[in-house]
N, C-alpha and C positions, 0 to 999 in steps of 0.2 A: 462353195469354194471360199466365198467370202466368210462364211463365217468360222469356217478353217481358218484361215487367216487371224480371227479374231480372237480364237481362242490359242494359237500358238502367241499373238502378240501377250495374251493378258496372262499366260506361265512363261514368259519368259518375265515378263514386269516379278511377278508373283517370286521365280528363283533368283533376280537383283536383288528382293527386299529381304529374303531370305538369306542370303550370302551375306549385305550387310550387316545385317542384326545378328547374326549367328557366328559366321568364319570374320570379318572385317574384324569382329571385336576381338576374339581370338588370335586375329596374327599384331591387333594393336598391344594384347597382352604378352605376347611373343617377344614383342622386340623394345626398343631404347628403355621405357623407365621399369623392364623388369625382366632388362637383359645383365643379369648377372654375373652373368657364368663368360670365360675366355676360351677362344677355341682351341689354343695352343699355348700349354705353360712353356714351351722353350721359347716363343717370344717375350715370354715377361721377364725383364731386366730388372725391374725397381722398386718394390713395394713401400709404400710414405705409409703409416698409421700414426694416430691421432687421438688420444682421449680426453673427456670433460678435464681432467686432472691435471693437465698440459704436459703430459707424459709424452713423450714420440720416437718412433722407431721407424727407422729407413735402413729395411734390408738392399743390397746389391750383388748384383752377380759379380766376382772375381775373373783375372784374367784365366785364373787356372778351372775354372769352374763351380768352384764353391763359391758360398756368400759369406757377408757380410754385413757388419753390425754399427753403424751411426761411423761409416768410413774409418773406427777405430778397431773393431772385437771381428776375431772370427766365429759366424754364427753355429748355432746347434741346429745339426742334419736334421735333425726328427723332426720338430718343428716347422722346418722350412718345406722339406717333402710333405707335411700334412696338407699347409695351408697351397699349395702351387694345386695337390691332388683337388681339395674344395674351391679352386676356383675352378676349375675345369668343369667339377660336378655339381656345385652349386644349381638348384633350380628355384624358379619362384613357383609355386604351387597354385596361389589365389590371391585376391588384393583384397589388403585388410578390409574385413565389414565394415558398411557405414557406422553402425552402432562403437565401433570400438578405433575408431579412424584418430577422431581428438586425440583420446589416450593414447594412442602410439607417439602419433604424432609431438604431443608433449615431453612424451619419456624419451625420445631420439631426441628430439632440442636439449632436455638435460644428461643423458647419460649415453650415450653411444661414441664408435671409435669411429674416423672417417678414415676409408682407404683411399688410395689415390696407385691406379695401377700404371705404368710404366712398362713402353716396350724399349726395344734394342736403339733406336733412334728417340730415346728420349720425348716420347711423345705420349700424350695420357690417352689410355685405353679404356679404362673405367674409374667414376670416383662414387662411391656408395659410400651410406653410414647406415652402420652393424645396431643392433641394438639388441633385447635381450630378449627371454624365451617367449614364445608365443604359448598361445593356450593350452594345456593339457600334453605342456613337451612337443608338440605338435611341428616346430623348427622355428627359426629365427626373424625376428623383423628385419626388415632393410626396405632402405629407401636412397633409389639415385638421385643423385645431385639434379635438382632441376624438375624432379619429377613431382607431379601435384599426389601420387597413392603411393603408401607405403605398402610391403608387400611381406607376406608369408615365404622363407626361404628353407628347403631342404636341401639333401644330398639321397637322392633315391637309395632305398635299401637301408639307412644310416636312420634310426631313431634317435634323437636329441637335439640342444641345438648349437649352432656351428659357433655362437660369441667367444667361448674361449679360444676358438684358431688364430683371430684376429686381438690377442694383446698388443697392447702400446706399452709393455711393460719390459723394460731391456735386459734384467733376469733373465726373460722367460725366453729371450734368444741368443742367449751367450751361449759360446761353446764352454764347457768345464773344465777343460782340460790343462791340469795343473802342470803337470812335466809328461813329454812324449818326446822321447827321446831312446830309439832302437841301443842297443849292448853295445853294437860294433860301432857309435859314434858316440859313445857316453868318453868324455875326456876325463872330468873330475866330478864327484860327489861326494860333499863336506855334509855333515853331520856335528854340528855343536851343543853340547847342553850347557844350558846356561844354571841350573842348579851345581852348585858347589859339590856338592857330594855326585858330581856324576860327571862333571867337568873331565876325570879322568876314561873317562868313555867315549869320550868324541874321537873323530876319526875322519879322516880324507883319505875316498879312494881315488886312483891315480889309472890312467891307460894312455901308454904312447903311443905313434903310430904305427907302431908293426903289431898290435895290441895285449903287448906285455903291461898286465896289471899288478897295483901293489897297495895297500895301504901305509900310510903314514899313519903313526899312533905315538903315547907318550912311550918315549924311550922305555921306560924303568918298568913299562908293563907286558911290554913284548920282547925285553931281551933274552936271548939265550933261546929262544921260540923260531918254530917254522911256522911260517903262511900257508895257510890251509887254504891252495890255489882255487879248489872246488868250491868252497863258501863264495871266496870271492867274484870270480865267474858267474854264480846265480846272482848277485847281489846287483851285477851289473844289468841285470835284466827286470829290475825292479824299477824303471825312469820312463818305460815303455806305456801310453795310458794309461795315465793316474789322471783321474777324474774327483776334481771337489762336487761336495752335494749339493753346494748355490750359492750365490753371492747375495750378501743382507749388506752392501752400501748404504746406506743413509738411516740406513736403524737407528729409533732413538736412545741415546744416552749409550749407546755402543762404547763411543770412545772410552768412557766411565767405565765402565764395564769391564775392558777388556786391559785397561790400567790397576785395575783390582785382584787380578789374578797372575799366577807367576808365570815366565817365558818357561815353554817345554824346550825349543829346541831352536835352533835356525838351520833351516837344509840351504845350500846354495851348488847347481849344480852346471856345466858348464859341456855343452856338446863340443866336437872337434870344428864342427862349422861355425863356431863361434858364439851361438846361441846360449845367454845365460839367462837364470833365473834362481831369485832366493825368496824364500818362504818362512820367515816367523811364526814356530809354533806356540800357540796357547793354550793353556787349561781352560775349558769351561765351565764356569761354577755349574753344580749340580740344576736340575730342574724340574719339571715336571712331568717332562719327556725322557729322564734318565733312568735308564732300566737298574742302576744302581742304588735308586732310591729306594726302591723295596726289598732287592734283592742285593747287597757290598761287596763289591769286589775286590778282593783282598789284595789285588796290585793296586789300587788308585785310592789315594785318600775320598774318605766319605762326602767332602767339600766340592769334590768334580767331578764332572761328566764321564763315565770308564768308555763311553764309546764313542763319542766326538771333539774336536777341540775347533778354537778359531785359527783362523790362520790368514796373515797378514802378505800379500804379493803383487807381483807386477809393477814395480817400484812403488808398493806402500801407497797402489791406489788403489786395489781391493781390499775388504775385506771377505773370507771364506770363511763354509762351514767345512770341516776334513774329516772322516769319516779312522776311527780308529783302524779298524778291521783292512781299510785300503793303505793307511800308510805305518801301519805296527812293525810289515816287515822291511820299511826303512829305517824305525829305530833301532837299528843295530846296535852293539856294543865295538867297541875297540878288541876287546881282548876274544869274543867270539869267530874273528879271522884269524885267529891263531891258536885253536883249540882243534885237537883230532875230533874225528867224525868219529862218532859210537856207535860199536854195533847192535844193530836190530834197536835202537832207539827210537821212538814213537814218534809221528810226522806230526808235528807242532803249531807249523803255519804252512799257509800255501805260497807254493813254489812253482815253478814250471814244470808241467809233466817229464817226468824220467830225469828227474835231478837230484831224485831223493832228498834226503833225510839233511840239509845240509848248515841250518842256521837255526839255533832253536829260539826259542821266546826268550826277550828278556822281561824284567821285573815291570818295566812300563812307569816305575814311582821316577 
């Protein structure tokens, strides 16, 4: 009996020592310096990031539900839904090897973003810094605040690594959205050119509130003309998500740049809710990215871009990139809402489905 005794005493010794060395160390890898991941992105209200470069981005949740960007920009959905989804699913995998520990360790002191996570009560849930790929793509370094090992991070299922979720780069979370603005609350839409030989092309369209629309144009070129109500109607439905393709702020030598080339146009457009907004358009000198280089596009002098321009807004504290193809069918002409519709004439530009055939290209010069 006694030595019953003796031998339950020395396996249960045996399964403490066990347990320590085995599970203890596992639930110490489990939690605080390589607990990553949040259990619930609807409590994160505030994400701070931070780069070597002193870049910094403070997304926040709105009253209306969306977020926001450095308390000034409304942020872009994609981005935000990425990075909420990777903190949820974030895992740490293993802690850096001793052999490669320094080296992390060094490259987080010079190059990494730090986050700083934020719930509803303003209070810090997690603050990590990001750094870049681990071996062989293998996932991401990180290391929390405080913690003596940096660590191997994934997203189960997900090959690659997470650094680019977590930019400090305010680009990369703007929303683009240049005019959004529904038909039935478009008030005015001015179209000017500023080339002298096109000067008589500009045009302001017009919708009161019972939503009778009209164009103003030069007298002497619509007189004796009916309004082609149809054109005009689709036309109003062109302010609805217009998306630019990114903001280049701080480019250098921009300003040069964009002083060297001639105004296309200036849009300024004006909702019934009062909301306006005007847009300077430019020509792009040609480059290296211009499919017109090889191939000339008989609307656009050989000197520009045929398929993007710059574009100056938001009281002249952006600069954009504008994508021809998105806003070709706002440069309308003046005398094109006063032109009959042809028939069985070939579909030109896109339009809203089941609107037909009703504004054709202009010259683009």
């Amino acid at each position: 009996m006694r030595k019953t005794l003796i031998y339950v005493v020395l396996l249960a010794l045996v399964g403490a020592a066990v347990y320590y060395f085995v599970f203890a160390e596992k639930s110490t890898f489990g939690a605080g310096e390589a607990d990553f991941a949040v259990k619930d992105s609807a409590d994160v209200h505030k994400i701070f990031l931070a780069d070597k470069k002193g870049q910094t981005v403070t997304l926040e949740r709105d009253k209306k539900g969306g977020w926001t960007v450095n308390k000034e920009y409304k942020a872009l959905s994609t981005p935000v839904i990425s990075l909420l989804s990777t903190l949820i699913r974030q895992t740490a995998t293993t802690p850096v090897p001793e052999a490669g520990h320094n080296h992390v360790i060094k490259m987080l002191a010079g190059n990494s973003v730090k986050v700083e996570i934020y719930n509803r009560r303003d209070k810090k849930m997690r603050v990590f810094y990001v750094g870049g790929e681990a071996h062989d793509n293998a996932g991401t370094y990180m290391l929390m605040e405080g913690a003596d090992k940096p660590y191997i991070v994934q997203i189960p299922g997900f090959t690659g690594y997470i650094a680019p979720r977590y930019s400090a780069v305010l680009a990369d979370w703007r929303d683009r959205t240049v005019f959004n603005i529904p038909a039935e609350q478009l008030k005015t839409a001015s179209v000017q050119y500023a080339d002298s030989n096109e000067t008589l092309n500009s045009f302001t369209f017009r919708q009161d509130d019972k939503g009778k629309m009209t164009i103003d144009a030069e007298p002497a070129l619509i007189a004796g003309k009916k309004l082609n109500e149809r054109r005009t109607q689709v036309f109003s439905t062109f302010f609805e998500k217009v998306y630019c393709e990114g903001f280049i702020n701080g480019t250098m030598k921009l300003d040069s740049i964009i002083a060297s080339v001639p105004k296309r146009c200036v849009i300024e457009v004006e909702s019934k809710a009062g909301e306006k907004q005007k847009v300077d358009v430019y020509w792009m000198p040609v480059n290296r990215r211009s499919k017109n280089l090889l191939t000339p596009n008989p609307d656009v002098d050989d000197a520009y871009d045929a398929d993007r321009f710059y574009a100056i807004g938001n009281n002249a504290k952006d600069t954009m990139i504008i994508q021809r193809g998105t806003f070709e069918k706002i440069f309308r002409k003046a005398y094109e809402f006063y032109e009959a519709d042809k028939a069985r004439e070939p579909l030109r530009m896109e339009v809203p489905k089941g609107s037909g055939d009703v504004i054709k290209m202009g010259s683009g010069k």
